[in-house]
MDAnalysis code that builds the backbone (N, CA, C; Angstrom):
import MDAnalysis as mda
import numpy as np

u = mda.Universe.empty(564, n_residues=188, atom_resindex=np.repeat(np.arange(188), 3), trajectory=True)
u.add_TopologyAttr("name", ["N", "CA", "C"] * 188)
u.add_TopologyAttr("resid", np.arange(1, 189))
u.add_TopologyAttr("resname", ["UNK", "UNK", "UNK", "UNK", "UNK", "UNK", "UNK", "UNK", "UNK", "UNK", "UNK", "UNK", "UNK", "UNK", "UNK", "UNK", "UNK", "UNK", "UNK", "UNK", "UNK", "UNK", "UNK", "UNK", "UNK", "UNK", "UNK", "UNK", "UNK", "UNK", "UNK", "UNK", "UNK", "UNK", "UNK", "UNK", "UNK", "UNK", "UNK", "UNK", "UNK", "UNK", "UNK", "UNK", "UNK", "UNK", "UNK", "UNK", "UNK", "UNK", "UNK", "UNK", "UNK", "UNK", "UNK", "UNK", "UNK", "UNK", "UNK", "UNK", "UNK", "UNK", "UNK", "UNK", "UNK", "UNK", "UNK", "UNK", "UNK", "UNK", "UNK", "UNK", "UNK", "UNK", "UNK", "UNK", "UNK", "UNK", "UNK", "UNK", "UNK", "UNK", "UNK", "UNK", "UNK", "UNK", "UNK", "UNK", "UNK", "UNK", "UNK", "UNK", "UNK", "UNK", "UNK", "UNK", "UNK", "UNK", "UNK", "UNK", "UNK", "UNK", "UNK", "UNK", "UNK", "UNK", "UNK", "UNK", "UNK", "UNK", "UNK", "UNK", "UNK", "UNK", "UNK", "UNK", "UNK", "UNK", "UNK", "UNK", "UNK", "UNK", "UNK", "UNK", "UNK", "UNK", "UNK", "UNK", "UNK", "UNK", "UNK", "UNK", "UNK", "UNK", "UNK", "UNK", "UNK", "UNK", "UNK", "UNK", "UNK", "UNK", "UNK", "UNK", "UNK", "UNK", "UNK", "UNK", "UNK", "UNK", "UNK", "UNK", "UNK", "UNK", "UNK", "UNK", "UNK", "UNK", "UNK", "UNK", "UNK", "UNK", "UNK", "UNK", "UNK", "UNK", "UNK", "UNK", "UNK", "UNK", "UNK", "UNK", "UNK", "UNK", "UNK", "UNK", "UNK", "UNK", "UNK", "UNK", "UNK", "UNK", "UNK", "UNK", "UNK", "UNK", "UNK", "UNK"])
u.atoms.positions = np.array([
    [0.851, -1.184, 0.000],
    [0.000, 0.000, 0.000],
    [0.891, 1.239, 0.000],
    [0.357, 2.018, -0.769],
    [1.351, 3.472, -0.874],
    [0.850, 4.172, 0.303],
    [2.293, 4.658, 0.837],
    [2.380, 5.435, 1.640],
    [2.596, 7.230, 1.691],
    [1.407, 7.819, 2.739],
    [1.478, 9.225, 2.267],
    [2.996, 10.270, 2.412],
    [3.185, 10.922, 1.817],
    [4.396, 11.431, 1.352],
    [4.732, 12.162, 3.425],
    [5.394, 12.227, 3.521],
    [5.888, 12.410, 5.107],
    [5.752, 14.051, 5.077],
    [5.486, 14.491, 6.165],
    [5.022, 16.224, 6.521],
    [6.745, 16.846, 6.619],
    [7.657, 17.711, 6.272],
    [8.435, 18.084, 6.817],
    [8.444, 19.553, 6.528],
    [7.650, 20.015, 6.647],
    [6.933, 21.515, 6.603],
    [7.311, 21.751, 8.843],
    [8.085, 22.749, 8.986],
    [7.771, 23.292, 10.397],
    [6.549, 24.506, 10.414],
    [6.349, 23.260, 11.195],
    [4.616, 24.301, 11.991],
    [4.855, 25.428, 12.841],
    [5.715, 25.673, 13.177],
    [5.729, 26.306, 14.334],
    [4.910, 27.703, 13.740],
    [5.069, 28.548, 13.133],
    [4.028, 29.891, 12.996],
    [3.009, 29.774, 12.997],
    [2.378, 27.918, 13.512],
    [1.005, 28.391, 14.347],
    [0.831, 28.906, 15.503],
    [1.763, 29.238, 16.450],
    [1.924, 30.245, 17.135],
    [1.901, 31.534, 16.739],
    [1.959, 32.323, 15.902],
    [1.471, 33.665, 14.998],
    [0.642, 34.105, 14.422],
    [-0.116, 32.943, 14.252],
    [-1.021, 33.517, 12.723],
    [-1.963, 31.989, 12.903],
    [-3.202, 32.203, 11.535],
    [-4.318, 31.399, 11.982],
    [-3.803, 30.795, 10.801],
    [-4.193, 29.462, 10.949],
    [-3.732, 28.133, 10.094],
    [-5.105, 28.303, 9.136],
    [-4.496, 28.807, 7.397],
    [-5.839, 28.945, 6.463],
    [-6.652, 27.085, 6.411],
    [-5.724, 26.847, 6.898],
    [-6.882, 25.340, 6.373],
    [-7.338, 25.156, 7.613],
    [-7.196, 24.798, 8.980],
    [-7.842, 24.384, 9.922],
    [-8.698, 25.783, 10.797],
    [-8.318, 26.551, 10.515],
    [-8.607, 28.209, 11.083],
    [-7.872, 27.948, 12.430],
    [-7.321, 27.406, 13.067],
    [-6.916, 27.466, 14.718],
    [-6.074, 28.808, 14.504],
    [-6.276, 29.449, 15.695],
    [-5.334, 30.581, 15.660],
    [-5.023, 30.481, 17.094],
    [-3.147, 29.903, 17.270],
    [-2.390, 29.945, 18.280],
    [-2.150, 31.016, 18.943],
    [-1.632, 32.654, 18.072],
    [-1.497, 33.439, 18.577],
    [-2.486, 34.399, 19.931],
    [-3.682, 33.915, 19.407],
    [-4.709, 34.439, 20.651],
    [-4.962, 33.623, 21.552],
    [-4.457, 32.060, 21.763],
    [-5.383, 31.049, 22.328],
    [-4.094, 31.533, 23.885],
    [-4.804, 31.092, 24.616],
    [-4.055, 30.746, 26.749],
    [-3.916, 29.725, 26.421],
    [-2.467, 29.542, 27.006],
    [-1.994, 28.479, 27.172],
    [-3.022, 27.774, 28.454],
    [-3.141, 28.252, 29.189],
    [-4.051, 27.592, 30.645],
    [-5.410, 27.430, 29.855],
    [-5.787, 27.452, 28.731],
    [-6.935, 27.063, 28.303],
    [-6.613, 25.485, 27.492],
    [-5.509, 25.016, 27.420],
    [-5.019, 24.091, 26.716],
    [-5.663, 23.343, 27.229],
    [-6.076, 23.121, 28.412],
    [-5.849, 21.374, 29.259],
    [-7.474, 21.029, 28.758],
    [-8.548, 22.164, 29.106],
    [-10.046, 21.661, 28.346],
    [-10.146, 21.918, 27.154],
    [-9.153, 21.990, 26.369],
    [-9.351, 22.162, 24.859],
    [-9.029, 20.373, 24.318],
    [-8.107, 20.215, 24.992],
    [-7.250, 18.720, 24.537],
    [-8.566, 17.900, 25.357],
    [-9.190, 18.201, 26.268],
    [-10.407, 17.083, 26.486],
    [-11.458, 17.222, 25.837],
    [-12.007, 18.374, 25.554],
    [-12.934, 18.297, 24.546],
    [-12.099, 17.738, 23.157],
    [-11.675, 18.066, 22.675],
    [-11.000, 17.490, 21.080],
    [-11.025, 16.363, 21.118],
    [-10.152, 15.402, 22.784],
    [-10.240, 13.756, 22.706],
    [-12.055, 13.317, 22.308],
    [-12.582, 14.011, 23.351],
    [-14.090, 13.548, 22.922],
    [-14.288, 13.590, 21.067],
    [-14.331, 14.456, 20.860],
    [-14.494, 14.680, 19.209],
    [-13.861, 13.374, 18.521],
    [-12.480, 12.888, 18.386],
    [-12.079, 11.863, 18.472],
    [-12.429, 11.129, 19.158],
    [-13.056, 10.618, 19.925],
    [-14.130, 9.029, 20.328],
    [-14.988, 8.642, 19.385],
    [-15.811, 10.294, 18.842],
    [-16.826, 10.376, 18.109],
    [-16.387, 9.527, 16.669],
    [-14.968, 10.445, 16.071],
    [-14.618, 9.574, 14.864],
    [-14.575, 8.214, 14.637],
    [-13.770, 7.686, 15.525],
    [-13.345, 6.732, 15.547],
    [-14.377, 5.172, 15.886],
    [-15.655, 5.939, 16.010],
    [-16.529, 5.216, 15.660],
    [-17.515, 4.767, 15.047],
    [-16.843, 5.507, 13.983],
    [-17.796, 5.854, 12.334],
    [-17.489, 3.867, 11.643],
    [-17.393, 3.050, 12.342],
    [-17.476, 1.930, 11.791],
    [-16.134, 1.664, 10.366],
    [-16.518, 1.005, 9.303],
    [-15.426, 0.825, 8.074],
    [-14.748, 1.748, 7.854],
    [-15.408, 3.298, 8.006],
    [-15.325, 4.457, 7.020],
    [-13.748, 4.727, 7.506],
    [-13.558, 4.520, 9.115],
    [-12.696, 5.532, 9.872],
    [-11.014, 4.265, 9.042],
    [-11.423, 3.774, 8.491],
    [-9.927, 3.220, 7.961],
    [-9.999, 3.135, 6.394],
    [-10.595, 4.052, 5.648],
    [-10.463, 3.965, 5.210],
    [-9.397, 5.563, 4.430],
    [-8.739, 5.607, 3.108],
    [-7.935, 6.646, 3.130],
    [-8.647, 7.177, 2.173],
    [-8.833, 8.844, 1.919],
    [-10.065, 9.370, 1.057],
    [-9.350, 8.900, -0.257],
    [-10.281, 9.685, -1.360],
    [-9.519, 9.641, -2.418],
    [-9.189, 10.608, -2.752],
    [-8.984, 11.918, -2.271],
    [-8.333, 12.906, -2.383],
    [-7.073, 12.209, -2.366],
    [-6.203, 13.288, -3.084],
    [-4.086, 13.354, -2.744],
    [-3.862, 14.296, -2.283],
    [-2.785, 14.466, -2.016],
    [-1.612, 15.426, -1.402],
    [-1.425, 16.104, -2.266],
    [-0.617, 17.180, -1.922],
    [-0.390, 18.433, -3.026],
    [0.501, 17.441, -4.073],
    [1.319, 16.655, -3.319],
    [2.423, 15.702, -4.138],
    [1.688, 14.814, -4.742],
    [0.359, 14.785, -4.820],
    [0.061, 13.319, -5.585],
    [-0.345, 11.976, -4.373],
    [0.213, 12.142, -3.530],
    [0.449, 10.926, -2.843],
    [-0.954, 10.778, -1.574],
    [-1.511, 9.323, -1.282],
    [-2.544, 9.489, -0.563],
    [-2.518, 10.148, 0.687],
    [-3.464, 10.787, 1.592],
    [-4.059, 11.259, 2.250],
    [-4.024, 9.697, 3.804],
    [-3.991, 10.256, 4.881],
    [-4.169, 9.409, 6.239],
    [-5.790, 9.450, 5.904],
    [-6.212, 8.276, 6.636],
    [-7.686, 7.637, 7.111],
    [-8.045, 8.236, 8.182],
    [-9.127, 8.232, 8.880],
    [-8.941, 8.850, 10.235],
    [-8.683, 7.893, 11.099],
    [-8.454, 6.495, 10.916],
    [-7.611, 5.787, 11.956],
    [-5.699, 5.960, 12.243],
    [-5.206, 6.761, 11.248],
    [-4.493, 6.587, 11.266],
    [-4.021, 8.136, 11.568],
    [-4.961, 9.421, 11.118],
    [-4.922, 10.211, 11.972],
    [-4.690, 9.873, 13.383],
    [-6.533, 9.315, 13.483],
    [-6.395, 9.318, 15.195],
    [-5.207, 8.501, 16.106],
    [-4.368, 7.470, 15.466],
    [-3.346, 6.786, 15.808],
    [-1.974, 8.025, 15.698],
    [-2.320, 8.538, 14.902],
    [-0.891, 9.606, 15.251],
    [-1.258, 10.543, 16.139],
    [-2.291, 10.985, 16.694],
    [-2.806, 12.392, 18.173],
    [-2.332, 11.208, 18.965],
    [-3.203, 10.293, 19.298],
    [-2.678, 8.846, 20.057],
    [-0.916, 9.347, 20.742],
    [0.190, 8.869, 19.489],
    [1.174, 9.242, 19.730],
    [1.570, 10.724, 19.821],
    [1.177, 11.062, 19.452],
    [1.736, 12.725, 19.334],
    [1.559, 13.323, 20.878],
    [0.322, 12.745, 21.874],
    [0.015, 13.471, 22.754],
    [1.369, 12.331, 24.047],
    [1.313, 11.225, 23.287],
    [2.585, 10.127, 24.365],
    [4.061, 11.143, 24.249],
    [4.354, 11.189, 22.830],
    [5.587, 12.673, 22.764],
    [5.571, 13.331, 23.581],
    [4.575, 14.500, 23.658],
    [4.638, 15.470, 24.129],
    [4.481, 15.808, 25.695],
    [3.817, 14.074, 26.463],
    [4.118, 14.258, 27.815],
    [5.594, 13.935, 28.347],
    [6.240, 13.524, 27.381],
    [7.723, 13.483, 27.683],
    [8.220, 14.705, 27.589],
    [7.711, 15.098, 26.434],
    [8.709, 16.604, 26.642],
    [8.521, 17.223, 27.432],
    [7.197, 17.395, 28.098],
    [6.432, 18.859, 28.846],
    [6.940, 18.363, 30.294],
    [7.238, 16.860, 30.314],
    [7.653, 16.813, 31.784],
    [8.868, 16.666, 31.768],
    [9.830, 16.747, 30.974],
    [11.035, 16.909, 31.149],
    [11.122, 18.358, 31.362],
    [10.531, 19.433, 30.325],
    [10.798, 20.960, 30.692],
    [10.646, 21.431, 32.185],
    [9.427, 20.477, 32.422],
    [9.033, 20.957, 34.161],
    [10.160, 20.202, 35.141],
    [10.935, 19.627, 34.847],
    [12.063, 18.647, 35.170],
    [13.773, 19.612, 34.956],
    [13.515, 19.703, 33.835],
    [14.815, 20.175, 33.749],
    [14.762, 21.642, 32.492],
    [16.248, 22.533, 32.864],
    [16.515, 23.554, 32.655],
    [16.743, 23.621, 31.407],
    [15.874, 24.012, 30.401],
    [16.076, 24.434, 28.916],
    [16.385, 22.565, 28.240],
    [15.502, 21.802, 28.542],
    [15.962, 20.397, 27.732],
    [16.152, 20.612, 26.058],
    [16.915, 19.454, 25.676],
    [16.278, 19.310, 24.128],
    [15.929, 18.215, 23.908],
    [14.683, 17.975, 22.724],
    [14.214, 17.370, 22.650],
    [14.703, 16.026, 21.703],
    [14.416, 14.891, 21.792],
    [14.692, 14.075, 20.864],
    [14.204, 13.973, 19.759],
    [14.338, 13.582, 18.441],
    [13.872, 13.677, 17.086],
    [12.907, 12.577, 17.269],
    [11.341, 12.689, 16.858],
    [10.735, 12.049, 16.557],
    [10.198, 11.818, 14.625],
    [10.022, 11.247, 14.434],
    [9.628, 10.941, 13.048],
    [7.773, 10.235, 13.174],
    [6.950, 11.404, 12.873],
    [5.886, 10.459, 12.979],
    [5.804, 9.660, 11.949],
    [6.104, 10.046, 10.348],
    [5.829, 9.255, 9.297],
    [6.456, 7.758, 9.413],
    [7.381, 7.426, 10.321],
    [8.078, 6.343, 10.256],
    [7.859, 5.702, 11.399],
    [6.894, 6.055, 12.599],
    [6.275, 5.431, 13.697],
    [4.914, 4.985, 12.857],
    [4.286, 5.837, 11.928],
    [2.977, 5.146, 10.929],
    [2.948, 4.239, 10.530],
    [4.411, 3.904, 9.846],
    [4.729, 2.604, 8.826],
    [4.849, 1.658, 10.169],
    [6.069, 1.561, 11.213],
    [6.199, 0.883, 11.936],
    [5.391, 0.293, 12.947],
    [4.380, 0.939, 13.189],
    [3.225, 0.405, 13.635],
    [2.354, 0.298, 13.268],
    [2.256, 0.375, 12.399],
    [0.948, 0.252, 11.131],
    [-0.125, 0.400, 11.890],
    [-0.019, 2.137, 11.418],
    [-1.398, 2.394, 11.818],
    [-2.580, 2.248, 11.454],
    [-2.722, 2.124, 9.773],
    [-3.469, 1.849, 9.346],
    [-4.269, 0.334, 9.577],
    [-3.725, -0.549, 10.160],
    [-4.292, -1.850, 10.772],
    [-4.725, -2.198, 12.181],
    [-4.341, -0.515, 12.582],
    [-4.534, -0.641, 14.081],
    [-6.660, -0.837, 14.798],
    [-6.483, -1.374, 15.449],
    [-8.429, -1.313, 16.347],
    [-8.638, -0.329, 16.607],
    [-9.878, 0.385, 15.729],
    [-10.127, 1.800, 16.258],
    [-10.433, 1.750, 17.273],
    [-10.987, 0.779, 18.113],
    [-11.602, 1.033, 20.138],
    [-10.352, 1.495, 20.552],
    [-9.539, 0.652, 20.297],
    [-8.137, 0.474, 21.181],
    [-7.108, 1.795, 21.111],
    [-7.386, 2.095, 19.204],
    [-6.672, 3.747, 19.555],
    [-7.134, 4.567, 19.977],
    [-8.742, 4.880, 19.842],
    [-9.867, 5.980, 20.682],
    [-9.308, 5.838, 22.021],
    [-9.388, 4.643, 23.208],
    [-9.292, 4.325, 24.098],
    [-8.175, 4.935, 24.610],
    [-7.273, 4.443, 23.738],
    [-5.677, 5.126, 23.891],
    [-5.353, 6.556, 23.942],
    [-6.334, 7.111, 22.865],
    [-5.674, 8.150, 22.210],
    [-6.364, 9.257, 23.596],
    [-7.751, 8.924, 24.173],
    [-8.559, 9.277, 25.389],
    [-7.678, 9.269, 26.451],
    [-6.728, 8.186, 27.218],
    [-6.174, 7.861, 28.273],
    [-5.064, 8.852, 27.874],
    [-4.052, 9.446, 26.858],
    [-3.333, 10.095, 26.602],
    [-3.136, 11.687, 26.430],
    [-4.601, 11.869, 26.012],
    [-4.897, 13.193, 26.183],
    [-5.365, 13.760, 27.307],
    [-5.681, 12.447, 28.448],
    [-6.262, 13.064, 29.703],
    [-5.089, 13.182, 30.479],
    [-4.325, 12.274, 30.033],
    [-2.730, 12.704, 31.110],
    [-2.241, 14.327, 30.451],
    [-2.222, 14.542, 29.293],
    [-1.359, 15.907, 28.900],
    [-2.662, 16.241, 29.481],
    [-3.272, 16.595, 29.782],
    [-4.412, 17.929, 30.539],
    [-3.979, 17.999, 31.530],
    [-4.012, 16.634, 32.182],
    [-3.848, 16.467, 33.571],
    [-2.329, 17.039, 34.119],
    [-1.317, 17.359, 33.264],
    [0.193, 17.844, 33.177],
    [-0.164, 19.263, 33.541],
    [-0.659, 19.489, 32.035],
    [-0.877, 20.853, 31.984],
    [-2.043, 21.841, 32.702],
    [-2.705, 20.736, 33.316],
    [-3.536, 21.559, 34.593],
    [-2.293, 21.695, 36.164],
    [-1.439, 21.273, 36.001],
    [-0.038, 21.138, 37.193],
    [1.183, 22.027, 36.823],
    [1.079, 22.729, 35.616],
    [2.228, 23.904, 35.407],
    [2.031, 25.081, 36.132],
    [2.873, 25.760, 36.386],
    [2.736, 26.624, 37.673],
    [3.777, 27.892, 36.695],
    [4.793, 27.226, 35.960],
    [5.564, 28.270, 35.522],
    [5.447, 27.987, 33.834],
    [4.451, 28.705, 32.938],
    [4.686, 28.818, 31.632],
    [5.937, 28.881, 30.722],
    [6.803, 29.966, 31.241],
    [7.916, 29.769, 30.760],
    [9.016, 29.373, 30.285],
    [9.325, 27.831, 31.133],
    [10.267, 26.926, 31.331],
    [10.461, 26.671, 29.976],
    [11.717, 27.029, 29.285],
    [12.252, 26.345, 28.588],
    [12.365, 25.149, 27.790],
    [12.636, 24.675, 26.825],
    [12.797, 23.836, 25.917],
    [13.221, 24.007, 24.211],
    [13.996, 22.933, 23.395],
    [14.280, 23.308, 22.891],
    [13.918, 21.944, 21.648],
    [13.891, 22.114, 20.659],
    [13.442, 20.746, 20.084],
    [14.569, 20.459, 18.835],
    [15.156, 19.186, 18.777],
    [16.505, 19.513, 18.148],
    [16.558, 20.002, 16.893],
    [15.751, 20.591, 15.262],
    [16.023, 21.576, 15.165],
    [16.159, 22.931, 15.293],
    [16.339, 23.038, 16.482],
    [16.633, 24.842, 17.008],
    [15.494, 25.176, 17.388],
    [13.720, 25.182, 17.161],
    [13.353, 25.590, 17.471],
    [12.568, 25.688, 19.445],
    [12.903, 27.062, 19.994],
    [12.862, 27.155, 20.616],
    [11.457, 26.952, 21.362],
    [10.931, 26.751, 22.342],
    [9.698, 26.558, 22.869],
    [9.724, 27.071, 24.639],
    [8.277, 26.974, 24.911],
    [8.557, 27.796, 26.265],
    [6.811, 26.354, 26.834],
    [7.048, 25.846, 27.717],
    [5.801, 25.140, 28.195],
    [4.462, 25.781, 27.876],
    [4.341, 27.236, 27.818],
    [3.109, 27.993, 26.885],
    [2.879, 27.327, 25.712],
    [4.405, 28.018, 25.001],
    [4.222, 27.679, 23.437],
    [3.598, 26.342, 22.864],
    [4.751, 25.609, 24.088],
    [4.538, 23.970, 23.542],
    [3.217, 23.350, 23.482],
    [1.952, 24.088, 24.551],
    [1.244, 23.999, 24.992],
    [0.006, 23.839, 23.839],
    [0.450, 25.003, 23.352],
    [-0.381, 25.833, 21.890],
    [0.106, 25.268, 20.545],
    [1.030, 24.905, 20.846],
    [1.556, 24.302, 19.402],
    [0.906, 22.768, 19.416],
    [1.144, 22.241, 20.484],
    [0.687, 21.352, 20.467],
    [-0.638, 20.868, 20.293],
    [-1.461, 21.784, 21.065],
    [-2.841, 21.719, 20.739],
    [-3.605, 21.674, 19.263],
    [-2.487, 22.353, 18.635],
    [-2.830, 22.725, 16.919],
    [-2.804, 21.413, 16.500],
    [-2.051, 20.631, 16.813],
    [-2.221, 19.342, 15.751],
    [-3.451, 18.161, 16.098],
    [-4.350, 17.985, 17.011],
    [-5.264, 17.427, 17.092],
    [-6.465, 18.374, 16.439],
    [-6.437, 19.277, 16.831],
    [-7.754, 20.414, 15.703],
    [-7.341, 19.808, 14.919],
    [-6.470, 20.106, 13.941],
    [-5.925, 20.496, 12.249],
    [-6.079, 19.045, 12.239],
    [-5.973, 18.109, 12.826],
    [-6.321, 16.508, 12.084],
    [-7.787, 16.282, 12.023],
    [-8.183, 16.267, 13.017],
    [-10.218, 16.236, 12.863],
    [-10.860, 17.285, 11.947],
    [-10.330, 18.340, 11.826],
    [-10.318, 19.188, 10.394],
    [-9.872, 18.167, 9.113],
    [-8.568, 17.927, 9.275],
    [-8.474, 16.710, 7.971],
    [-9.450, 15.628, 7.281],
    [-9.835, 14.475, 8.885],
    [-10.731, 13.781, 9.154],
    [-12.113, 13.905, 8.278],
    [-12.577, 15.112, 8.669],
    [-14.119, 15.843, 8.445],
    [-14.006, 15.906, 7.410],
    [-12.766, 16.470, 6.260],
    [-12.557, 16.474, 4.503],
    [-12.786, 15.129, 4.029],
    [-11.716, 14.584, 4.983],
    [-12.076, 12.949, 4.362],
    [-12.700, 12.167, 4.233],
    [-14.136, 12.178, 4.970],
    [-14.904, 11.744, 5.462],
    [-15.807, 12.130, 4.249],
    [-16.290, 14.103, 3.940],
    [-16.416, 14.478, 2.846],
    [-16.372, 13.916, 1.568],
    [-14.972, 13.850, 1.510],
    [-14.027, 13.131, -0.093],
    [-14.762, 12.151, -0.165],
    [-14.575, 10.713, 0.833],
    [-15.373, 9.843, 0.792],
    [-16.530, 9.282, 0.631],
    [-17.512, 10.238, 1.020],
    [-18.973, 10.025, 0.938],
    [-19.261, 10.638, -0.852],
    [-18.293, 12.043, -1.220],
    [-19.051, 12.038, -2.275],
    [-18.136, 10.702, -3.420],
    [-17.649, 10.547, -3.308],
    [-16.909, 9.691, -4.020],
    [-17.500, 8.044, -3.851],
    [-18.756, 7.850, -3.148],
    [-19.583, 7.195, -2.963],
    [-20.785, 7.622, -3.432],
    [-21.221, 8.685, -3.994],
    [-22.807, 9.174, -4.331],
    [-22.905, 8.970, -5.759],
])
C-alpha cells in the first residue's frame, strides 16, 4: 500500500497567525486554556473513531504531491502518539533547565506500527487515556515559561509547547471531516 508522502513543513508559525486550512489561531489562544481544549478534542475523536469501516479507510483525495491522504484511523493513531511525545517533553521541561528534545519521526512510527491496521476502540481508548494525562500535566504547570528546545533549534517555552501542540489534534479532525467528505461524495 502506498504510503502518504511524510510532513516536513515546520509548523511552528502556528503560534502567529491562523492556520488557512484548519482556522486554529495559536497566537490568541491561553496556554491555561489548553488542558479543556485537549479534552474536549479527545471527545471529538471518540466520536470519529466510531464511524465503523469508514474511519480506515484513506479518502480519495491526494496530497499536493500526488500521494494518498491518512484515514482517520491513522490520523487518530498519530494524536494517540503525538500526545505520548509530548508528555515526555512537557515533563522533562518541568524537570529540567532548557531540555532538548529528541527527534521524533511520525511518518516512520505510521509505517512501523501500522497504523493503518490498528483497532479503532483500542486507539480511541488510547488516544482518550493520553490526552487526559497531557491535561492532567498541563492543569499542574505553575511556571509557563520553562524552557525547551526541540533539536532543530526551534525554541519553545511550556506555553508555546502547549499551543503548538494543541494545533495538531484540531488540524487533524479538520483533515478527518474532509475525508470523510471526499469519501462520501466519491460514494454518491
Amino acid at each position: 500500500m502506498e504510503q502518504p508522502t511524510p510532513d516536513t513543513k515546520n509548523w511552528t508559525w502556528v503560534l502567529e497567525r491562523t492556520c488557512d486550512q484548519c482556522g486554529f489561531n495559536g497566537s490568541e489562544m491561553d496556554p491555561g486554556a489548553v488542558a479543556a481544549q485537549i479534552r474536549a478534542n479527545a471527545a471529538a475523536w471518540r466520536s470519529v473513531l466510531k464511524k465503523g469501516d469508514v474511519v480506515s479507510e484513506r479518502p480519495p483525495t491526494k496530497s499536493a504531491d500526488g500521494s494518498p491522504v491518512w484515514s482517520a484511523l491513522e490520523y487518530g493513531a498519530h494524536v494517540r502518539d503525538v500526545y505520548e511525545v509530548y508528555l515526555k517533553r512537557v515533563t522533562l521541561m518541568m524537570k529540567e533547565d532548557g531540555p532538548e528534545f529528541a527527534d521524533w519521526d511520525q511518518d516512520a512510527s505510521a509505517i512501523e506500527k501500522g497504523y493503518i491496521n490498528e483497532d479503532p476502540d483500542s486507539v480511541s481508548y488510547n488516544l482518550a487515556v493520553n490526552a487526559g494525562k497531557m491535561a492532567d500535566l498541563f492543569d499542574k504547570v505553575r511556571d509557563w515559561n520553562r524552557p525547551g528546545r526541540r533539536s532543530d533549534g526551534s525554541d519553545f517555552t511550556i506555553g508555546t509547547i502547549a499551543v503548538y501542540l494543541l494545533h495538531d489534534p484540531v488540524h487533524h479532525l479538520h483533515d478527518v471531516e474532509r475525508g470523510f467528505e471526499a469519501i462520501k461524495a466519491a460514494k454518491s
